[in-house]
C-alpha positions as CSV (number, residue, x, y, z in Angstrom):
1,X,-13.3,38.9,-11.7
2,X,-14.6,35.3,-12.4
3,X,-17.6,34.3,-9.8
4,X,-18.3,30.8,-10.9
5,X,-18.1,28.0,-8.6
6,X,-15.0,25.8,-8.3
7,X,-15.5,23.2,-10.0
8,X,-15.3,20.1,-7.5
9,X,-12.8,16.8,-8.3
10,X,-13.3,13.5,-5.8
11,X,-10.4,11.2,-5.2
12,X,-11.2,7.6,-4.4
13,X,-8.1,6.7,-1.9
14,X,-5.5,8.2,0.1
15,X,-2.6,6.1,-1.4
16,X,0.3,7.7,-2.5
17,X,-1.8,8.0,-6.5
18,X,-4.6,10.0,-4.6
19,X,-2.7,12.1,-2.7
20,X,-0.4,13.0,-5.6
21,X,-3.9,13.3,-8.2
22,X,-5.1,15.5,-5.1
23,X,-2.3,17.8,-4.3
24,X,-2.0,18.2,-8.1
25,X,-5.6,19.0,-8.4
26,X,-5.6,21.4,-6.0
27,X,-3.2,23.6,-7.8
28,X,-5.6,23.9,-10.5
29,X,-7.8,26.0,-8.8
30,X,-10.3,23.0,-8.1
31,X,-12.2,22.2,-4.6
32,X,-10.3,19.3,-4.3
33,X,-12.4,15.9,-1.8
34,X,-10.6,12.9,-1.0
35,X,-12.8,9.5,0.1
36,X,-9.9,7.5,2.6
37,X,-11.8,4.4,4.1
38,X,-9.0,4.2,6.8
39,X,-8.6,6.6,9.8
40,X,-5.3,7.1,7.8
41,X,-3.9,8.6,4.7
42,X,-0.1,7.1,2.8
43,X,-1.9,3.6,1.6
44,X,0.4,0.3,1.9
45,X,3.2,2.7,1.0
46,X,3.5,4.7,4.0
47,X,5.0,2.0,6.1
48,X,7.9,1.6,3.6
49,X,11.0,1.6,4.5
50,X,14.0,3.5,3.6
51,X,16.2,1.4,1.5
52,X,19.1,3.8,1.2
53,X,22.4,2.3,1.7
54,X,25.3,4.4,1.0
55,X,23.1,6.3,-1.3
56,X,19.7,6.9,-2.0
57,X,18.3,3.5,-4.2
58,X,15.5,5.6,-5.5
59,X,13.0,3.5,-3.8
60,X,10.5,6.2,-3.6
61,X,9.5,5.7,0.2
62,X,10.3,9.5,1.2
63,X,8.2,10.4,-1.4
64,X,5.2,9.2,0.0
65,X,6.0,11.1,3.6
66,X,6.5,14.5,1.5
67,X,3.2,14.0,-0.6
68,X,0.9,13.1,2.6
69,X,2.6,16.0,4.6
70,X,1.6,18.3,1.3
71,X,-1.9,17.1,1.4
72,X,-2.1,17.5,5.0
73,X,-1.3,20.9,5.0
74,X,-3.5,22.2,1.5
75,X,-6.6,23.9,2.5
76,X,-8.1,23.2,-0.9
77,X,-8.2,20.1,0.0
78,X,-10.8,18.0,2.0
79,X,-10.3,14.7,4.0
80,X,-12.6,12.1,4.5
81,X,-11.7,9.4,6.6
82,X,-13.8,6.3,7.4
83,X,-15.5,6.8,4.6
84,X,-17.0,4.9,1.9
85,X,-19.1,5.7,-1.1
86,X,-22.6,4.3,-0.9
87,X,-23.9,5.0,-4.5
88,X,-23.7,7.8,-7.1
89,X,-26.5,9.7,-8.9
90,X,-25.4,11.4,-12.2
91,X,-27.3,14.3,-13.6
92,X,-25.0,16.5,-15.4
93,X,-22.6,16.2,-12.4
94,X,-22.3,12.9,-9.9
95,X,-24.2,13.6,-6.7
96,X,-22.2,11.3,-4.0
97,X,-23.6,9.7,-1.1
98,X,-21.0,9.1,1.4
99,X,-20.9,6.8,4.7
100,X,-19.0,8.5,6.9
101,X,-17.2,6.2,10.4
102,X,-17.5,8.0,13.7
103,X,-14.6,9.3,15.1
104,X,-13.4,7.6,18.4
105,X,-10.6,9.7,18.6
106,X,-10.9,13.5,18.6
107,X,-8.5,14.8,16.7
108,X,-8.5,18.2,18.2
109,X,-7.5,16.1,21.7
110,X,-5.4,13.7,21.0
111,X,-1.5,14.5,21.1
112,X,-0.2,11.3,20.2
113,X,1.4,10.5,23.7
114,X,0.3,6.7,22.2
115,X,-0.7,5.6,25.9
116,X,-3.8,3.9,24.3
117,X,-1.6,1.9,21.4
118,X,1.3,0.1,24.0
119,X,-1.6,-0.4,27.1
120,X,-3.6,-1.6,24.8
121,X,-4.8,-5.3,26.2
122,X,-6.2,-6.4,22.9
123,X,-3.8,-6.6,19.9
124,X,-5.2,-4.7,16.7
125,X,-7.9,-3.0,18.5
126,X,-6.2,-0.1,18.5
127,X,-3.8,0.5,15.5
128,X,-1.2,2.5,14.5
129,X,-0.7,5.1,11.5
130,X,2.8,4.6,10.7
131,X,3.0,8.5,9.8
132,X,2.4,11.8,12.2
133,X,1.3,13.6,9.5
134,X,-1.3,11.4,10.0
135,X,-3.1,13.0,13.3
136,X,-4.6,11.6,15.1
137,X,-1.6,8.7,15.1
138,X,-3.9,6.4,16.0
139,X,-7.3,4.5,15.2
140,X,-9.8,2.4,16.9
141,X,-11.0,-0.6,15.0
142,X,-14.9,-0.8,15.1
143,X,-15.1,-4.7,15.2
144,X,-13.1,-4.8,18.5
145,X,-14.4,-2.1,20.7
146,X,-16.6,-4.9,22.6
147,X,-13.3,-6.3,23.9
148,X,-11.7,-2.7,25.0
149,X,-14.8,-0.6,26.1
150,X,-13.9,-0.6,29.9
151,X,-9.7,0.1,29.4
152,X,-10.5,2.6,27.2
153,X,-12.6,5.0,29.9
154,X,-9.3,6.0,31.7
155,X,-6.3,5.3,29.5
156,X,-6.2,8.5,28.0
157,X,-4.7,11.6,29.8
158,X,-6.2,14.1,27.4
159,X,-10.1,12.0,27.2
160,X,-9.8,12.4,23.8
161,X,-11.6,8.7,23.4
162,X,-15.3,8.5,23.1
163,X,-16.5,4.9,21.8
164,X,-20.2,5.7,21.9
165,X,-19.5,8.0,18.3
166,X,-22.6,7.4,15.7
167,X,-21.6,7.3,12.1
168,X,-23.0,9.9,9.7
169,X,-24.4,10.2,6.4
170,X,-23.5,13.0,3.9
171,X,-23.8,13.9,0.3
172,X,-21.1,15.3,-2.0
173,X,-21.6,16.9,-5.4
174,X,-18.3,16.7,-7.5
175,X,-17.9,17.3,-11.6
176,X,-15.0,14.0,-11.9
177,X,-14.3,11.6,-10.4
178,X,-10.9,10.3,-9.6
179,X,-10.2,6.4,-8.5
180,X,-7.0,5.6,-6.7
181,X,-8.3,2.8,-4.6
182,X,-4.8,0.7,-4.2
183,X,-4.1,-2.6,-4.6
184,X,-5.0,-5.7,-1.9
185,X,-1.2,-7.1,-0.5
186,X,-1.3,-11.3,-2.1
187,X,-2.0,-12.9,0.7
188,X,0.9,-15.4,1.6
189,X,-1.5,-17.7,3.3
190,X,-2.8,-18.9,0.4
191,X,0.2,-20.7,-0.8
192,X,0.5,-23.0,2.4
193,X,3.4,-24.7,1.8
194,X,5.4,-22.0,2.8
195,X,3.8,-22.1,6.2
196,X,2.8,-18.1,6.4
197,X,1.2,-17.3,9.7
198,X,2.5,-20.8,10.9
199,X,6.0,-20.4,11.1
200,X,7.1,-17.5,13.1
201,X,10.0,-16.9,10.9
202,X,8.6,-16.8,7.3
203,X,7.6,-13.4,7.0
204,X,6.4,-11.4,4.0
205,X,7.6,-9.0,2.2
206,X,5.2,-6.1,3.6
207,X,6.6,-7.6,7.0
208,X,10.0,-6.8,6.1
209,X,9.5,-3.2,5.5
210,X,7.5,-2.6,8.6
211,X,10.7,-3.8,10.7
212,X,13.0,-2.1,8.8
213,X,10.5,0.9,9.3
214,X,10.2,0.4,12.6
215,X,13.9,-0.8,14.0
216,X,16.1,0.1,11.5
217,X,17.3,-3.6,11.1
218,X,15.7,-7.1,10.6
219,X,15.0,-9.3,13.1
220,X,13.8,-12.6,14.0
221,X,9.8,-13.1,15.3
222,X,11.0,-15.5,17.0
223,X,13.4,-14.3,19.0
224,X,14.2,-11.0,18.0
225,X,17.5,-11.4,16.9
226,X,19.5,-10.9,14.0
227,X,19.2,-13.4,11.2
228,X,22.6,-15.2,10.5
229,X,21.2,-16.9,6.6
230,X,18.2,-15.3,5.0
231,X,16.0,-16.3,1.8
232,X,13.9,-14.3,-0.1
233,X,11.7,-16.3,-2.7
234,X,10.4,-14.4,-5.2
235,X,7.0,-14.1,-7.1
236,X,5.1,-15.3,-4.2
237,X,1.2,-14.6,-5.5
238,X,2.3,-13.1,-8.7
239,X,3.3,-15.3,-12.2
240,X,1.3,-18.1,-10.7
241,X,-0.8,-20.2,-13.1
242,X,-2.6,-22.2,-10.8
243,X,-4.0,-19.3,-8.9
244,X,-4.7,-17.4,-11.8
245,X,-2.2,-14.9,-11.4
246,X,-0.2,-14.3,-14.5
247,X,0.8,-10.5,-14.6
248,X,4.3,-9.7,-12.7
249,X,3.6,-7.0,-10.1
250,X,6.8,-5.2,-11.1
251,X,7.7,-4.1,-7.4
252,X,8.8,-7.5,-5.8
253,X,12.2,-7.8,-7.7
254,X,13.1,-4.3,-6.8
255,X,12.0,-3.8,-2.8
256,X,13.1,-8.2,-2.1
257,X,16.8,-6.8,-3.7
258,X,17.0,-3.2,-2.1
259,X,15.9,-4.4,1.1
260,X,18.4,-7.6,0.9
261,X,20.8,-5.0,0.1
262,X,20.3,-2.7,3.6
263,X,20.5,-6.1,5.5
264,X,23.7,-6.7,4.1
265,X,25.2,-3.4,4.2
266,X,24.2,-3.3,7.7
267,X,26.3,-6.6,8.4
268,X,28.2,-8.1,5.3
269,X,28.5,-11.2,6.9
270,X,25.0,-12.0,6.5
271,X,24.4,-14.5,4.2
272,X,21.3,-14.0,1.6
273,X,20.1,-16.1,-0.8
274,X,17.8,-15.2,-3.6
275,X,15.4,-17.6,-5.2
276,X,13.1,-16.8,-8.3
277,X,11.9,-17.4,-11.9
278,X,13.5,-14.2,-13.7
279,X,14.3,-11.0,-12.2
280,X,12.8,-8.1,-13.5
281,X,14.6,-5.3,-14.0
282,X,12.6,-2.1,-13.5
283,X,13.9,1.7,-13.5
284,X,16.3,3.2,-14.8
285,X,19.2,2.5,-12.5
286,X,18.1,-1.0,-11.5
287,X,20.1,-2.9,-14.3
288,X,23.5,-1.4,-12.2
289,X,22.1,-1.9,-8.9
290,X,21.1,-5.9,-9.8
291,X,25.1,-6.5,-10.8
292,X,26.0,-5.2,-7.2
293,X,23.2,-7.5,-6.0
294,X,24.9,-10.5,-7.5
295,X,28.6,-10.0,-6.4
296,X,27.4,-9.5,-2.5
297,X,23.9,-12.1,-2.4
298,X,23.6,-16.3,-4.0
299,X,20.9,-15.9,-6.7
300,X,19.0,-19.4,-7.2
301,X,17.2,-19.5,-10.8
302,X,14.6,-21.8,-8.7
303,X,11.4,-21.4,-6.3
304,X,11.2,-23.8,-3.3
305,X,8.3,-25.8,-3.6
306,X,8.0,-26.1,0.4
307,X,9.5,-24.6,3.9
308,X,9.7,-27.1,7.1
309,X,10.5,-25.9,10.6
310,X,13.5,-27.8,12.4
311,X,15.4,-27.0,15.3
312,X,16.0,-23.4,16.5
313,X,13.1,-22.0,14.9
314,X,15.5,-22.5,11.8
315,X,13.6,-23.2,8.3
316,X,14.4,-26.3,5.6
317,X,14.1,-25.4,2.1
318,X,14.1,-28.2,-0.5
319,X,15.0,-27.3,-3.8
320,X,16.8,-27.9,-7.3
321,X,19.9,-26.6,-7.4
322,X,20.6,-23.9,-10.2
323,X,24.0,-25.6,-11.8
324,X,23.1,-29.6,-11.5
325,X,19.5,-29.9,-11.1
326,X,20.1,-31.9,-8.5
327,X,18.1,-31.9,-5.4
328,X,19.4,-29.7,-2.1
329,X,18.3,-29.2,1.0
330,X,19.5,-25.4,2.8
331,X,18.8,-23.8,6.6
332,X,17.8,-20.3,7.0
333,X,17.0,-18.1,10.1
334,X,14.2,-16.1,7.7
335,X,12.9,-16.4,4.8
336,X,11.1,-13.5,3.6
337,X,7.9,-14.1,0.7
338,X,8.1,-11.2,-1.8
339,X,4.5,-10.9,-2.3
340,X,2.9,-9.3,-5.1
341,X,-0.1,-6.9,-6.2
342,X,-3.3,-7.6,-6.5
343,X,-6.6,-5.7,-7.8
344,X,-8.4,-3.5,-4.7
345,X,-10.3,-5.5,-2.5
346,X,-12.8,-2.9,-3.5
347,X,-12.2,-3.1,-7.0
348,X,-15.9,-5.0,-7.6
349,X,-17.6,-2.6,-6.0
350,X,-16.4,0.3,-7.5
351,X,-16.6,-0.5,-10.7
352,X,-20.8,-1.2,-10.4
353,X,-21.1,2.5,-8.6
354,X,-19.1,4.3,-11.1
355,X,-19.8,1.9,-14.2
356,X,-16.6,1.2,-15.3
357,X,-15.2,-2.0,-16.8
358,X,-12.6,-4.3,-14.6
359,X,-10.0,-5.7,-17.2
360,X,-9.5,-9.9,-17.1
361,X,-7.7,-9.6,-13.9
362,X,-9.9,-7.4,-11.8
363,X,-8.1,-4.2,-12.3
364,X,-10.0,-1.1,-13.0
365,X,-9.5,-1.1,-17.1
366,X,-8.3,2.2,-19.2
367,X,-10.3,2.7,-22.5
368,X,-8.1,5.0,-24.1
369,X,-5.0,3.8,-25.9
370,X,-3.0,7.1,-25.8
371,X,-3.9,7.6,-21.8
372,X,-3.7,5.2,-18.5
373,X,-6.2,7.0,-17.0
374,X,-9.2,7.2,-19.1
375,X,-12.1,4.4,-17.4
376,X,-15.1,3.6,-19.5
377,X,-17.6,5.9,-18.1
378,X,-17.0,9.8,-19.3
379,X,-16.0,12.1,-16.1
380,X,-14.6,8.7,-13.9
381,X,-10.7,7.7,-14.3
382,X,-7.9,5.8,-12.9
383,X,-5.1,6.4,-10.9
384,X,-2.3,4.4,-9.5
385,X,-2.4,0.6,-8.9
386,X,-6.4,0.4,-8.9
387,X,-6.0,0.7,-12.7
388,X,-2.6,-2.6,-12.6
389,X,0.5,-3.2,-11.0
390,X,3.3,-0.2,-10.4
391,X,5.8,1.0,-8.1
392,X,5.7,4.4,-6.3
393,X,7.3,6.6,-9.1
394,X,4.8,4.8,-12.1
395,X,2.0,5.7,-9.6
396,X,2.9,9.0,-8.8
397,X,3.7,9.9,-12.3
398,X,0.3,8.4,-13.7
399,X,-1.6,10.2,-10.9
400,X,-0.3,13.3,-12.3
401,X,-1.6,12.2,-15.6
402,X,-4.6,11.5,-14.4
403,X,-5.2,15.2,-12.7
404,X,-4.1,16.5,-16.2
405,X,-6.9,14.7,-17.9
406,X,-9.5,15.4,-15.4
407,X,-8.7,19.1,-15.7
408,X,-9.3,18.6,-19.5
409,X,-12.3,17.1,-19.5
410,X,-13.9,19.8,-16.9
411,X,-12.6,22.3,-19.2
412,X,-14.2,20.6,-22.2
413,X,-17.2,20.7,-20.3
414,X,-17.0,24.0,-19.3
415,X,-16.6,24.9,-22.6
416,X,-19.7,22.7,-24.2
417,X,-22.2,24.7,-21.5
């Protein structure tokens, strides 16, 4: 009967790469820790939409909902919310130090009745978790308590609030380390022509798929209604030479198409107009699902260089057309910014606690030819879009690889003791 220890494996994120590393990891046999700094677990992928039409598009959003309701349910597995990693000490193994966010909602009381989230008289204080496999449903942003202390004595039927919570401090020894911090959304802002934040009815991308998520259809800021003429213009933050930007994030050609494709299923007299640089075609049944794409949606072979507002809460476009070259002007009641991916907000950071090299872009960097995974610094790798852009199924499946080779190296280490 083997007595040894489990050996112990931390996870960096609770994106759909960590939880997939970590529900892989914990069928190895291995004490399994994952470090979210949310009060929630699914990442930017768990408000996806579903993108199925009149059959699945392989979009990879219910795969995300499986995984976290796996990891959810896997006592090998241990869940850190509101936490971050302070520093690491490495002697044989990496001795953690871990800041852990108080809890303002108690789990163990809170039934999700969401009272606090729609009463709620300041927006974003209280926020949502798009999943209820995430429980509690809902979090309480720190920054913001100030301006809800006194609504939140009462609102609750079950009192499972408590804003006076104190963080904690605690330390965590693990044998590898595994980073699946994400990616940071671009943020659309920064290309101000476009009039992000400024216009009600240019949305992005990330926008879309929360109110497809969330209603089932798309629908106007403004007004809440249906849009009659919608644009999507692609490679918004991504292929972009004056910001420095030149990698593709090989999602935006796929979810701006699928989701163009459930808004037009939904009513085919919608009229949807594509504009971008090349369109990437990515998976295996993409190259079929684009020809569809182009018999039902105008594709322009052109990016808009600005958006006006005029009346109706309509948006101008000026732009070249595709044929000509000649200048034309078109309405639309949305236009939609497929952003792109960029490295973790937290990418810097990491990389001086664990020691691992950032490639030219500010991704975590893979030192191995013959694996994605691998990092610089022996016992540390990369999962997911920490390590460059992918879509759900690329992250997934490099997860996996990166559980495989962080089971190899602790039984090479096993094996050198």
């Amino acid at each position: 009967m083997n007595t040894e220890p489990k050996k112990k494996v931390m996870v960096v994120g609770g994106g759909i790469a960590g939880l997939t590393a970590a529900w892989e990891l914990s069928g190895m046999n291995l004490d399994v820790h994952i470090v979210e700094k949310t009060c929630f677990l699914g990442g930017h992928a768990i408000k996806f939409c579903c993108k199925a039409t009149e059959e699945c598009q392989q979009c990879g959003a219910c795969s995300v909902e499986k995984m976290l309701k796996n990891v959810v349910n896997e006592p090998e597995i241990n869940i850190h919310l509101s936490t971050e990693i302070e520093s690491i000490n490495r002697n044989g193994n990496f001795k953690v130090s871990l800041n852990k966010g108080p809890k303002y909602i108690d789990p163990s009381l809170c039934t999700n009745c969401g009272a606090c989230f729609e009463k709620s008289p300041e927006q974003g204080a209280i926020i949502q978790g798009f999943s209820k496999n995430n429980s509690p449903l809902y979090g309480i942003v720190e920054e913001k308590i100030p301006l809800i202390k006194d609504f939140c004595k009462d609102i609750c039927p079950e009192g499972a609030i408590s804003l006076d919570k104190k963080g904690t401090s605690e330390t965590l020894e693990v044998d590898a380390v595994i980073i699946a911090a994400g990616f940071k959304p671009f943020d659309p802002e920064i290309k101000g022509t476009y009039g992000y934040n400024k216009f009600d009815n240019v949305i992005s991308g990330m926008d879309l798929e929360e109110c497809l998520r969330q209603n089932g259809c798309a629908l106007r800021p403004s007004d809440g209604k249906k849009p009659e003429k919608v644009a999507f213009i692609q490679c918004v933050g991504s292929r972009d030479e004056r910001l420095g930007n030149l990698w593709c994030s090989h999602v935006c050609c796929p979810y701006a198409l699928r989701m163009a494709e459930v808004i037009k299923n939904q009513d085919p007299e919608t009229g949807i107009s594509v504009f971008y640089m090349d369109i990437q075609n990515t998976g295996n049944n993409f190259p079929v699902f684009y020809e569809k794409c182009k018999s039902d949606m105008e594709f322009v072979r052109n990016i808009p260089v600005d958006i006006l507002p005029v009346e109706n809460d309509k948006l101008q476009m000026r732009y070249l057309s595709d044929d000509e070259g000649s200048a034309v002007t078109g309405e639309f009641d949305l236009v939609v910014l497929s952003i792109g991916i960029t490295p973790g907000e937290d990418n810097d950071k990491l990389s001086k606690i664990f020691d691992v090299v950032l490639d030219k872009d500010g991704f975590i960097s893979n030192d191995n030819k013959l694996s994605k995974s691998f990092t610089s610094s022996r016992g540390i790798f990369v999962a997911g879009t920490a390590g460059g852009p992918k879509n759900i199924a690329d992250s997934m499946a490099n997860a996996g690889q990166a559980a495989c080779e962080a089971l190899n190296y602790l039984g090479r280490e096993e094996h050198t003791k």
